[in-house]
C-alpha positions in Angstrom: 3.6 40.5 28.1 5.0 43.8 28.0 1.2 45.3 28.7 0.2 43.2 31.4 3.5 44.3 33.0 2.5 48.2 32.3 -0.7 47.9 33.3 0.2 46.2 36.6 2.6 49.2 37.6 0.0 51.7 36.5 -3.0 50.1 39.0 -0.1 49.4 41.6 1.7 52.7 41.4 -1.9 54.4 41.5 -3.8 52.6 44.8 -0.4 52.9 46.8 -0.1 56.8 46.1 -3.7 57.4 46.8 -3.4 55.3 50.1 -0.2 57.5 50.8 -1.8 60.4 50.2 -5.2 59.9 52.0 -2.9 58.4 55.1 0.1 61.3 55.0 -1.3 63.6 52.7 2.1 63.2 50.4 3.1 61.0 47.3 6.5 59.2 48.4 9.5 60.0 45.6 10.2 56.2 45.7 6.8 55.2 44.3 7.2 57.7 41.6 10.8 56.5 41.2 9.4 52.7 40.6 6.7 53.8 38.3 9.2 56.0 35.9 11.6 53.1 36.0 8.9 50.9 35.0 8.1 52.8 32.3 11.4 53.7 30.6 11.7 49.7 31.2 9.2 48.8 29.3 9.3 51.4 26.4 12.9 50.4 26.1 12.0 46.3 26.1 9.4 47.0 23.7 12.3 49.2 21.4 13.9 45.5 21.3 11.6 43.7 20.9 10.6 45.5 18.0 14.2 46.2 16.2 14.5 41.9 16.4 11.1 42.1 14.7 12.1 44.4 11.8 15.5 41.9 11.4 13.4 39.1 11.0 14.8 37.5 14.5 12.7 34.8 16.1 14.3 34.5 19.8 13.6 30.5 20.7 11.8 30.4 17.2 8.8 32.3 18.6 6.5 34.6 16.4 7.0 38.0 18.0 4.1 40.6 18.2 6.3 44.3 18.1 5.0 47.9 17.3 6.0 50.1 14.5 8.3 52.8 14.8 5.7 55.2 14.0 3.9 53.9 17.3 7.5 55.2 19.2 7.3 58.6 18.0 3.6 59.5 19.0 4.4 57.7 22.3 7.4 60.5 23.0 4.6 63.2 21.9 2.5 62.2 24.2 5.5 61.7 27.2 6.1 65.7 26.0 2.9 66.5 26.2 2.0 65.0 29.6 5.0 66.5 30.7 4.0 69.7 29.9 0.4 69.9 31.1 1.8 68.3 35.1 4.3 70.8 34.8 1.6 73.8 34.5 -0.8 72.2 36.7 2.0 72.2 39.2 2.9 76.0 38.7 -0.2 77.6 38.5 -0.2 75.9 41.8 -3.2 74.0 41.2 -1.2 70.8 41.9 1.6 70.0 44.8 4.7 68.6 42.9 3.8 64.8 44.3 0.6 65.3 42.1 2.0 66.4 39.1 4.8 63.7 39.5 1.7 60.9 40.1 0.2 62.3 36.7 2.7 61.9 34.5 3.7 58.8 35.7 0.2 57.6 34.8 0.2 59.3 32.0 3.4 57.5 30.8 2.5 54.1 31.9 -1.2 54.4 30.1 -0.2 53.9 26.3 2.5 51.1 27.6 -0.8 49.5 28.9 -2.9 50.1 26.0 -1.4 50.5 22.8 -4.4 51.9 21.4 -6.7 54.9 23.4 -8.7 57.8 22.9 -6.9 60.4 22.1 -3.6 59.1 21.8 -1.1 61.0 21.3 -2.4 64.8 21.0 -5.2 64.1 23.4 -4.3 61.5 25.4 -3.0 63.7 28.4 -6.3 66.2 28.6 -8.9 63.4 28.5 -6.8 62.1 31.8 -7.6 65.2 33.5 -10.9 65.6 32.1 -11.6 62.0 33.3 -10.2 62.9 37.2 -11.4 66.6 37.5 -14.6 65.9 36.8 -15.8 62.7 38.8 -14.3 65.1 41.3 -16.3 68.1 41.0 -19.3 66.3 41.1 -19.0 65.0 44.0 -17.9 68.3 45.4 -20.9 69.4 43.6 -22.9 67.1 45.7 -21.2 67.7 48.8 -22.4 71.6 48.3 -25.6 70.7 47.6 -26.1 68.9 50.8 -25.4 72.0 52.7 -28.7 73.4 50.6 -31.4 72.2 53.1 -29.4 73.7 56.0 -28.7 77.3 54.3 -32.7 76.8 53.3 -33.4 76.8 57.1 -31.1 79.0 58.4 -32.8 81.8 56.0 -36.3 80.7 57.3 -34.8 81.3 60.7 -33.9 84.4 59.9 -37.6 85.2 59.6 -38.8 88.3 57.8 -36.9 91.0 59.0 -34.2 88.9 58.8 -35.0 88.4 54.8 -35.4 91.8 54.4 -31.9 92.5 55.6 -30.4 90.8 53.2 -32.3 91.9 50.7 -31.5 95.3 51.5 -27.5 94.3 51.6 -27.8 92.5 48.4 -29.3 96.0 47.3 -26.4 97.9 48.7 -23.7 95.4 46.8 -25.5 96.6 43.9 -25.1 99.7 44.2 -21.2 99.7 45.0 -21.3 97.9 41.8 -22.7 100.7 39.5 -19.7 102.8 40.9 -17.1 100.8 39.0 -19.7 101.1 36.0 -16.6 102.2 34.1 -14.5 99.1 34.7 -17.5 96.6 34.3 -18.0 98.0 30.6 -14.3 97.8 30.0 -14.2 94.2 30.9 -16.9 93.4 29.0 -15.6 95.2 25.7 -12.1 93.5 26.2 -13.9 89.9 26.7 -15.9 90.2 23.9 -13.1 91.0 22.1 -11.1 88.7 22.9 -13.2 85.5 21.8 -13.8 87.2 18.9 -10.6 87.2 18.2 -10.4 83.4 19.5 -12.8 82.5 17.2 -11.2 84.1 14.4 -7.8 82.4 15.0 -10.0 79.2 15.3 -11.9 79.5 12.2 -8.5 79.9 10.1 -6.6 77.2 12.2 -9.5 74.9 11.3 -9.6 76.1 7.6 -5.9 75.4 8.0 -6.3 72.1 8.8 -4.7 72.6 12.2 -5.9 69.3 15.0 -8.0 69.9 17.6 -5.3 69.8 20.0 -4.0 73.6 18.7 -7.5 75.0 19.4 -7.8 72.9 22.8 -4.2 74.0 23.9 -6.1 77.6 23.3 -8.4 77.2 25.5 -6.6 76.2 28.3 -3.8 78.5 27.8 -6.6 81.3 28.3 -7.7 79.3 31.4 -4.3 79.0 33.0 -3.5 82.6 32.1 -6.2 84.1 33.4 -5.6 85.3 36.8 -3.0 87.1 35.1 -4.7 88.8 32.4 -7.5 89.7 34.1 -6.5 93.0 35.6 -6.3 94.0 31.4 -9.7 93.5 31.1 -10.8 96.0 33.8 -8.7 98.8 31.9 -10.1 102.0 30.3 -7.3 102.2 27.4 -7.6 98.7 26.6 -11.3 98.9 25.9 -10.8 102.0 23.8 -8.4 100.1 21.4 -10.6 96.9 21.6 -13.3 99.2 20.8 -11.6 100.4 18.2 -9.8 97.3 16.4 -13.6 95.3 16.6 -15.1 98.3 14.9 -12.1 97.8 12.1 -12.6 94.2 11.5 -16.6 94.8 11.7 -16.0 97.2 8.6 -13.7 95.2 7.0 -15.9 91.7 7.5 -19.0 93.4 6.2 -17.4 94.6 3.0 -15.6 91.6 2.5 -18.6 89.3 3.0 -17.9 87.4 5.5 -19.5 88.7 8.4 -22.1 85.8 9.6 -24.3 85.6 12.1 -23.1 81.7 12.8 -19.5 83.7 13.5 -21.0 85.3 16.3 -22.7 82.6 17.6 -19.7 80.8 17.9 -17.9 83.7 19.7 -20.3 83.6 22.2 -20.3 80.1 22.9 -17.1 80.1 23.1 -17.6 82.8 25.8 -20.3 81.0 27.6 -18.4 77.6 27.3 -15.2 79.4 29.0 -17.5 81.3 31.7 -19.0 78.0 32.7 -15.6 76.2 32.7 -14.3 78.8 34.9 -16.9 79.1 37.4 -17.0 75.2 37.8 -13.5 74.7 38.0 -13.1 77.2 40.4 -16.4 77.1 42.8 -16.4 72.9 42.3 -12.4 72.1 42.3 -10.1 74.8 43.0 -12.6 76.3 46.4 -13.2 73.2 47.6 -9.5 72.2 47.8 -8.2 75.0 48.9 -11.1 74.8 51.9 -10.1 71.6 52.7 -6.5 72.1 52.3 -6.5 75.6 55.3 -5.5 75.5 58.3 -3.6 77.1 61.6 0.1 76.2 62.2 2.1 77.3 65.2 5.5 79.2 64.3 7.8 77.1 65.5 6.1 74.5 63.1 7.2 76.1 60.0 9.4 73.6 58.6 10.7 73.4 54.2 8.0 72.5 52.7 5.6 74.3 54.7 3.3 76.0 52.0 2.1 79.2 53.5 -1.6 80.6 52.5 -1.8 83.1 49.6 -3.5 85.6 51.8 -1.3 85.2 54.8 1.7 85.1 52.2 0.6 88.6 50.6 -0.2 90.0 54.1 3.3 88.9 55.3 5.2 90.2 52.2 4.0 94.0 53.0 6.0 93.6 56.0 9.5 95.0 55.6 11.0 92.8 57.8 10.0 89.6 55.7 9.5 90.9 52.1 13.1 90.0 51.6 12.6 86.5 53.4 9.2 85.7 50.8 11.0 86.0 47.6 8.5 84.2 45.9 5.6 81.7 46.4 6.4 78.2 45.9 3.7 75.8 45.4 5.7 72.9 47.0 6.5 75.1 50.0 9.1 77.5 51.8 13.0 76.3 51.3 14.9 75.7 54.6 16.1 78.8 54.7 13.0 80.7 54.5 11.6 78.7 57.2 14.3 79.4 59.8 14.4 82.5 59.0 10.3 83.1 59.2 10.8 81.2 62.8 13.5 83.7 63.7 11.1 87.0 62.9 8.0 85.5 64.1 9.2 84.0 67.3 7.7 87.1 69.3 4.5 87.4 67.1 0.9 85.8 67.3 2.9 82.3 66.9 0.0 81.6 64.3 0.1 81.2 60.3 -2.6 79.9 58.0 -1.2 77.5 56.0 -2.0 74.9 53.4 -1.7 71.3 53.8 -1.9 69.3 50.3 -5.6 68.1 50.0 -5.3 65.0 49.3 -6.3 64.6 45.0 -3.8 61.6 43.8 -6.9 59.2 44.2 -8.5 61.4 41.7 -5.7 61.6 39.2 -5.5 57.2 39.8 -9.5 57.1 39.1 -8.8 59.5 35.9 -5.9 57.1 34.4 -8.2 54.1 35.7 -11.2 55.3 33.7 -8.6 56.3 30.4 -7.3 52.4 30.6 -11.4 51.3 30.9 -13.0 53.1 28.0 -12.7 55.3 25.1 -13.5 58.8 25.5 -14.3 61.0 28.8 -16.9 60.9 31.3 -18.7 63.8 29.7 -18.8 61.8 26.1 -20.2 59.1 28.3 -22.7 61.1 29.4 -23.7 62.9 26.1 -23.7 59.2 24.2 -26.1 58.3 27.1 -28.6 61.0 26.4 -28.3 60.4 22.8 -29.3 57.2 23.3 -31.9 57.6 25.8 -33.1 60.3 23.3 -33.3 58.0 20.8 -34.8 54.5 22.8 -37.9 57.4 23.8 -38.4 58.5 20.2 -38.5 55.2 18.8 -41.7 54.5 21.1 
């Protein structure tokens, strides 16, 4: 009974936040409020329900069905975990806090409604997002790829002087580029060393007998952190001692035998696997809502809550008059007092700020859990198993 209740609050609390957020572009508290009480209701019942089973009690002489303890345990790991990856989400700013809060909401209610999923508990949380980013970039994928036909014809419009003009700027990008030769060599020293050195840590965590979820956790720790380390990459100094510590460990692999070719390989897999994971998450995802999510706002609209554009936030902050009112960017938007006081500066200025209004992405997070509760696995082990199988139906004619 307990599941049938779960799963009811998880399709409930999912189709009214999406309609929320497609109507007001927000996820109301009070839903989120209802669908955490729901949950900590029905982990608790099912507590009771299982301590009567372990003393033998029969309420109304009834055969009870209750989970183990161990079942408990991996359900607060996962609760941790969830937890911990809406919380990141929401600080690298790729989520408003209404998403995050809608996520692990989900993500709590899902393993009420479905004792046993993919995944559960070390995985259970990243194949939700992997289920709701990716229906998501597709079809931003395809949305892009409508506008093909159009930027096809505009550059036959162009006609041929018009072609080579852009050839000729493409050239001149180039060019630019072999100025910062330096840098580009750097960066590409310091990333190869540094999934070398991922694959290094893998290969020991895996001869370790670490989980997956160690090495995934990796991954995505690079990911979030990326923006950050970045600027490393670019650096002279740091290449030299990259340079340096990969020519060490080349010596000491080669005389200690295990240098491999298939070590390599898997280095730059890795590499390719991240680069490709970067771009689409960023050109498919990340672009697309922060396209949809800019837009103008008047001064005298700035209100808490008001999440001001990074550019227009960086431009602003090199004005001394407001770098002390922009302490920091917050992803779920100025406080009240930043806002009156941004009204009070700007009140004789252009009376215009680019700002961001939350994309609306809970629908994508509700298809995500939706898909989890459906079927074991991800949408991309869907897809593989299908061209397995499709493989295999054409080689068996």
């Amino acid at each position: 009974m307990s599941r049938w209740c779960a799963a009811a609050a998880l399709f409930f609390i999912g189709a009214a936040a999406s309609y929320s957020d497609l109507r007001d572009r927000r996820v109301p508290n009070r839903l989120i409020a209802a669908g955490l009480a729901a949950a900590a209701a029905i982990f608790l019942g099912s507590a009771a329900q299982s301590l009567l089973g372990y003393c033998g009690a029969r309420p109304f002489g009834l055969d009870m069905t209750y989970l183990p303890w161990l079942w408990y345990a991996r359900a607060l790991e996962h609760f941790f975990l969830s937890a911990a990856a809406g919380w990141t989400l929401w600080k690298l700013g790729v989520w408003p806090a209404g998403d995050a809060k809608l996520y692990l909401t989900l993500c709590w209610l899902l393993p009420l409604s479905k004792w046993s999923l993919a995944g559960f508990p070390d995985l259970l949380f990243l194949v939700v997002l992997i289920n709701a980013f990716v229906p998501a970039g597709l079809v931003y994928a395809l949305e892009a790829a409508a506008h093909i036909p159009a930027a096809v014809r505009a550059l036959f419009e162009l006609g041929y002087d018009g072609v080579l003009g852009k050839i000729d700027e493409a050239s001149v990008r180039v060019r630019e580029l072999s100025a910062h030769r330096a840098k580009i060599a750097a960066y590409a020293i310091n990333f190869s060393a540094v999934f070398l050195g991922l694959r290094a840590a893998q290969s020991r965590l895996g001869a370790a007998g670490a989980p997956p979820l160690i090495r995934v956790s990796a991954f995505l720790a690079m990911y979030a952190s990326w923006d950050a380390v970045s600027p490393w990459l670019v650096r002279t100094d740091v290449a030299r001692a990259s340079a340096a510590a990969l020519s060490l460990l080349a010596v000491v692999a080669a005389a200690s035998g295990r240098f491999s070719t298939g070590f390599l390989a898997g280095a730059v897999k890795d590499a390719f696997g991240f680069i490709f994971l970067l771009m689409l998450a960023r050109s498919l995802c990340h672009r697309r809502l922060a396209a949809l999510s800019r837009s103008e706002a008047a001064v005298d609209e700035l209100r808490p809550g008001t999440i001001i554009d990074e550019q227009s936030w960086r431009a602003m902050r090199r004005q001394p008059a407001l770098s002390a009112i922009l302490e920091e960017r917050y992803c779920d938007g100025l406080e009240a007092r930043q806002a009156d006081a941004l009204r009070a500066a700007l009140a004789g200025g252009s009376g215009v700020v680019v700002v961001r209004r939350a994309a609306p992405f809970a629908a994508w997070i509700f298809i995500g859990a939706a898909l989890t509760f459906w079927r074991p696995g991800t949408v991309v082990s869907w897809a593989l198993s299908a061209i397995h199988a499709e493989r295999g139906t054409v080689r068996g004619r």
